[in-house]
TIROTOR-696762 format. One record per residue (C-alpha): residue number from 1; residue in three letters; x, z, y. Coordinates in nm, 4 decimals, m for minus. Example, Ala and Ser with C-alpha at 12.3 -4.5 7.8 and 13.67 -1.06 7.14 Angstrom:
<recs>
k / r / x / z / y
1 / ALA / 1.2300 / 0.7800 / m0.4500
2 / SER / 1.3670 / 0.7140 / m0.1060
</recs>
This chain:
<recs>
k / r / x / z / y
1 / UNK / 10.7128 / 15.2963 / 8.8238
2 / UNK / 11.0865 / 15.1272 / 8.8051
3 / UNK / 11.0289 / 15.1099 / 8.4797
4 / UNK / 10.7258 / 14.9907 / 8.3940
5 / UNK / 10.7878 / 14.6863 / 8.6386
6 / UNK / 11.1787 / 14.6411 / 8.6683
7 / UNK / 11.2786 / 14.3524 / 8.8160
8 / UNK / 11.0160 / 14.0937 / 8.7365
9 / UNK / 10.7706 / 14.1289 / 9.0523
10 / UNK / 11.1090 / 14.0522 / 9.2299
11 / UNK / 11.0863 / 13.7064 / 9.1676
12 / UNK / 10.7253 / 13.6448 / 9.3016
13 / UNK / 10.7274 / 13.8748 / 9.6155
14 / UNK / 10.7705 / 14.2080 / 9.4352
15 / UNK / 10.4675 / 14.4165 / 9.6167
16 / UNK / 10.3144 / 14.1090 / 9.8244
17 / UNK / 10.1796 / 14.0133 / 9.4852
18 / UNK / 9.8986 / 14.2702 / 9.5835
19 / UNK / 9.7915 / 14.0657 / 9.8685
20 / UNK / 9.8115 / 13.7227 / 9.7182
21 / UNK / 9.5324 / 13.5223 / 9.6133
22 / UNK / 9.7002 / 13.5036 / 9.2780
23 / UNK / 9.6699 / 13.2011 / 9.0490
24 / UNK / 9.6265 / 13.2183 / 8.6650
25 / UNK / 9.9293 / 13.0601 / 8.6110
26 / UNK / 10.1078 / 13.2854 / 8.7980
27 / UNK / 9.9255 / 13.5723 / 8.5867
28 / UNK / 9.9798 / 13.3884 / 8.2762
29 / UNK / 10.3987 / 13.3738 / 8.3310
30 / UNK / 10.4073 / 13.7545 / 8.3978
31 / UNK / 10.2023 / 13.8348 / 8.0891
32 / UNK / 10.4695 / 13.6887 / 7.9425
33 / UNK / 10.7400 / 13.9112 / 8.0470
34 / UNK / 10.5285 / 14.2748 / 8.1847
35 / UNK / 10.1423 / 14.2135 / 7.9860
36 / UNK / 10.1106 / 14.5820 / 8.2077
37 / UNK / 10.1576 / 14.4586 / 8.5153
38 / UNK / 9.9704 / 14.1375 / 8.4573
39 / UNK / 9.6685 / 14.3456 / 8.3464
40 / UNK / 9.7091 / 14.5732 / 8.7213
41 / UNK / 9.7791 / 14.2306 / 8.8822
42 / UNK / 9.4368 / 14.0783 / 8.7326
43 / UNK / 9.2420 / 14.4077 / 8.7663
44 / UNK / 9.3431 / 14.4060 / 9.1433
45 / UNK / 9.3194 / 14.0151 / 9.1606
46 / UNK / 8.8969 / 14.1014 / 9.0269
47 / UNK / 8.8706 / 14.4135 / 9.2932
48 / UNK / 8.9699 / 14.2178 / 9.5676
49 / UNK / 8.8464 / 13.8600 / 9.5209
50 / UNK / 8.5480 / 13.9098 / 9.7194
51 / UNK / 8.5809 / 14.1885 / 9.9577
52 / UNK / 8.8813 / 14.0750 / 10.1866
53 / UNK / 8.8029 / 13.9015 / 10.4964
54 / UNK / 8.7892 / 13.5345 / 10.4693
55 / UNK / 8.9637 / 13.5012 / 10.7851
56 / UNK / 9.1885 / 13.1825 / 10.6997
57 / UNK / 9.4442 / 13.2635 / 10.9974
58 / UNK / 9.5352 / 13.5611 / 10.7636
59 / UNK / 9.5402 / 13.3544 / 10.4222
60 / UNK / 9.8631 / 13.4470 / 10.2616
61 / UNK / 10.1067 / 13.1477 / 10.2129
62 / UNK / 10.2974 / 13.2771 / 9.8757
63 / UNK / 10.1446 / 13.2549 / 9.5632
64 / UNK / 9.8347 / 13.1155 / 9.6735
65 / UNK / 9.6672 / 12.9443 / 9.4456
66 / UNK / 9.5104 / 12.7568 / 9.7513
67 / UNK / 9.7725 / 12.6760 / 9.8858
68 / UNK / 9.9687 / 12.4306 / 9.5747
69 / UNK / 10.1784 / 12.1882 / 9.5819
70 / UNK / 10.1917 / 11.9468 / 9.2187
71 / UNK / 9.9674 / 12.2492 / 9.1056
72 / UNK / 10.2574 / 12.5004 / 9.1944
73 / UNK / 10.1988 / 12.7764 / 9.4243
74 / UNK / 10.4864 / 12.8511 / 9.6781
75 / UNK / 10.7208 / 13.1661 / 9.6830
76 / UNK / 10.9921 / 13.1216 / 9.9573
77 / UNK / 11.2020 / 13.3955 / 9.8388
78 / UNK / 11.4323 / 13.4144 / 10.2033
79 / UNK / 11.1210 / 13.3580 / 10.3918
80 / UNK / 10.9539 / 13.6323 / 10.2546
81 / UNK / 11.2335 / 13.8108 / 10.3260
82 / UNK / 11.2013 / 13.6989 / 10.7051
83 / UNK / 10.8270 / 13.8619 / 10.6801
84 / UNK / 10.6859 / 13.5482 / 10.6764
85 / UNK / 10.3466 / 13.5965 / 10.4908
86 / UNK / 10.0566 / 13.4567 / 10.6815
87 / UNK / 9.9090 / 13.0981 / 10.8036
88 / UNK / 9.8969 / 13.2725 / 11.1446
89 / UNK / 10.2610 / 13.3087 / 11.1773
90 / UNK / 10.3053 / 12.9138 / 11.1164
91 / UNK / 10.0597 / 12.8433 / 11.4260
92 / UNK / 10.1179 / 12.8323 / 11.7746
93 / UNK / 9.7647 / 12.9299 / 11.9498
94 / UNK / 9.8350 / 12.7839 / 12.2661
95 / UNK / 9.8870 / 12.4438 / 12.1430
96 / UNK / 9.6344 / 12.4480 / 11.8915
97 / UNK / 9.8471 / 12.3253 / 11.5903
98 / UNK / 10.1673 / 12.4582 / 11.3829
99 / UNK / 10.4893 / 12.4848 / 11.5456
100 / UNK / 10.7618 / 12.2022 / 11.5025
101 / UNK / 10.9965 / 12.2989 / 11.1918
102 / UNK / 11.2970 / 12.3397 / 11.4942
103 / UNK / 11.0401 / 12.6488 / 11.6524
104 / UNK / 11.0031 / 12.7906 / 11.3033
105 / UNK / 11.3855 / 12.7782 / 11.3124
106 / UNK / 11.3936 / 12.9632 / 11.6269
107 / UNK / 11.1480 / 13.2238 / 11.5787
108 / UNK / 11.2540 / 13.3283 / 11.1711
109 / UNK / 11.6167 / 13.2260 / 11.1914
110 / UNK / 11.5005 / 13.0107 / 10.8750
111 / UNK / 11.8522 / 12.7617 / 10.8002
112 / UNK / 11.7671 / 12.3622 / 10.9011
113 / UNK / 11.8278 / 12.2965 / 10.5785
114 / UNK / 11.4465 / 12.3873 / 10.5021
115 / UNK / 11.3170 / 12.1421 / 10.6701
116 / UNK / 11.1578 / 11.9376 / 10.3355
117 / UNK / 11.0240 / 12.3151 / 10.2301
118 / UNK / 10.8104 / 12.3514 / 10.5835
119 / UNK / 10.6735 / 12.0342 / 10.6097
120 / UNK / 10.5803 / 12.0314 / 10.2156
121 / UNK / 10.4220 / 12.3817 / 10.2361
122 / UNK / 10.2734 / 12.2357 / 10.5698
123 / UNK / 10.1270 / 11.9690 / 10.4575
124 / UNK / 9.9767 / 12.1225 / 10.1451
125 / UNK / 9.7789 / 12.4210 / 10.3936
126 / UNK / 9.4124 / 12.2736 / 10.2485
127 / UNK / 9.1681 / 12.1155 / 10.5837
128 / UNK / 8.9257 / 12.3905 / 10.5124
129 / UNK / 9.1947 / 12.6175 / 10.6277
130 / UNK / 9.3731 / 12.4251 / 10.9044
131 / UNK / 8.9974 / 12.3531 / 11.0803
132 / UNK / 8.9239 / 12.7497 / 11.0555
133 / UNK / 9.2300 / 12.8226 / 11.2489
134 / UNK / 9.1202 / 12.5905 / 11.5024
135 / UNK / 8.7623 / 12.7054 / 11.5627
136 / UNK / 8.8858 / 13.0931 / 11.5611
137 / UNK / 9.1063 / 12.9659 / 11.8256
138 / UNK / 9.2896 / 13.3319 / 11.8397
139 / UNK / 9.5281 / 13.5313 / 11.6547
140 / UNK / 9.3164 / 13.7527 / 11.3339
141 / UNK / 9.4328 / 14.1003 / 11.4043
142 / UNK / 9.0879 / 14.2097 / 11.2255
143 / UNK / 9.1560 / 14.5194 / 10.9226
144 / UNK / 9.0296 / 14.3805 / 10.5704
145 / UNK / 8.8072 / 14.5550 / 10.3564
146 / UNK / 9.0755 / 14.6785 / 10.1075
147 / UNK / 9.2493 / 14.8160 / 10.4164
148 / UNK / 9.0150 / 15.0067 / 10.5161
149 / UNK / 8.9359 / 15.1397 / 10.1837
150 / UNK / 9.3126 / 15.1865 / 10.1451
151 / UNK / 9.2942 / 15.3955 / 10.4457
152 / UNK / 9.0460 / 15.6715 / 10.3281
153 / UNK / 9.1747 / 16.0007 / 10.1582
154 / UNK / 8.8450 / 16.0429 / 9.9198
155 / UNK / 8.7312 / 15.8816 / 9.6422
156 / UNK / 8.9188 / 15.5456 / 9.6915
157 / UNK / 8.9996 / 15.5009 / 9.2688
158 / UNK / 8.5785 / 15.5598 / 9.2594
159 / UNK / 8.4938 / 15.2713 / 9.5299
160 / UNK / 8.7204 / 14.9789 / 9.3461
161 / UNK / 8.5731 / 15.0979 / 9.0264
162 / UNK / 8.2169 / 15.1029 / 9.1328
163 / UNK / 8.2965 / 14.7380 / 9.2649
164 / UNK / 8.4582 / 14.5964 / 8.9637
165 / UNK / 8.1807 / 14.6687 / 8.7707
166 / UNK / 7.9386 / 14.5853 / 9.0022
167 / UNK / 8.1208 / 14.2271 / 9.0855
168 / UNK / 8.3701 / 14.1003 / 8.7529
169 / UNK / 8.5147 / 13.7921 / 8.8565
170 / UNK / 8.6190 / 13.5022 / 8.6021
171 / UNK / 8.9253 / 13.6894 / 8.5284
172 / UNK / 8.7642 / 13.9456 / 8.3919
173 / UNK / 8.5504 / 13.7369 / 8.2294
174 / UNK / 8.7657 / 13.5617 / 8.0324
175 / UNK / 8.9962 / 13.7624 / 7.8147
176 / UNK / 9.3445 / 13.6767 / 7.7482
</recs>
């Protein structure tokens, strides 16, 4: 598997690309260098579009194509690095809003130089998203459907087959 994807996934989130809600862009750039990988990316991308939980509290922050800012999705290489993944780990519960940029420093040991790269990817977290949080009011610690179907020892290739036939999405829709 080194190989076939050397280091290009490196410089999007190398296996967190699995659990992003991917943009075509994004897609588009690695066709460029690894057309394999951007065909598992977009086959994966199809399986999973509508079966994970649409729990916004776990909406991934990197490469989100919800998530833009100037139409570019965000990939904070050291804050990946610092696990850093999820809306969830950006909000305080008890407050009811996202911690100040010095708590983020605190908890993630992120540098205060960062400070224009929290408050952009802050402010760019769409309402839909930010009110969600709000009226869950709790911490999602719920298993997605992919997960669970992850999880199994039978059958699993079978299941995301059957379901990407049974529901293409526009990526597999529209050839490249």
């Amino acid at each position: 598997m080194e190989i076939i994807l050397s280091e290009n996934p490196k410089k999007y989130g190398d296996s967190v690309l699995f659990e992003c809600n991917i943009s075509n862009t994004i897609l588009h750039e690695i066709a460029n260098e690894n057309i394999f990988l951007s065909d598992v990316l977009s086959a994966w991308s199809d399986v999973t579009h509508n079966l994970e939980t649409k729990t916004s509290s776990k909406t991934i922050l990197l490469n989100n194509k919800d998530i833009t800012s100037n139409n570019k999705t965000f990939f904070y290489k050291d804050w990946f690095e610092r696990s850093i993944k999820y809306v969830d780990q950006l909000y305080d519960y008890r407050i009811k809003d996202f911690y100040s940029f010095d708590d983020i420093c605190y908890i993630y040991g992120i540098p205060s130089n960062n400070f224009l790269k929290y408050y952009t990817l802050i402010k760019s977290i769409p309402l839909h998203i930010k009110s969600e949080i709000n009226i869950n009011n709790t911490p999602c610690t719920q298993t997605t459907f992919v997960e669970n179907i992850l999880g199994r020892k039978n059958k699993t290739n079978k299941i995301f087959y059957t379901l990407q036939i049974k529901n293409p999405t526009e990526n597999s829709k529209n050839p490249k």
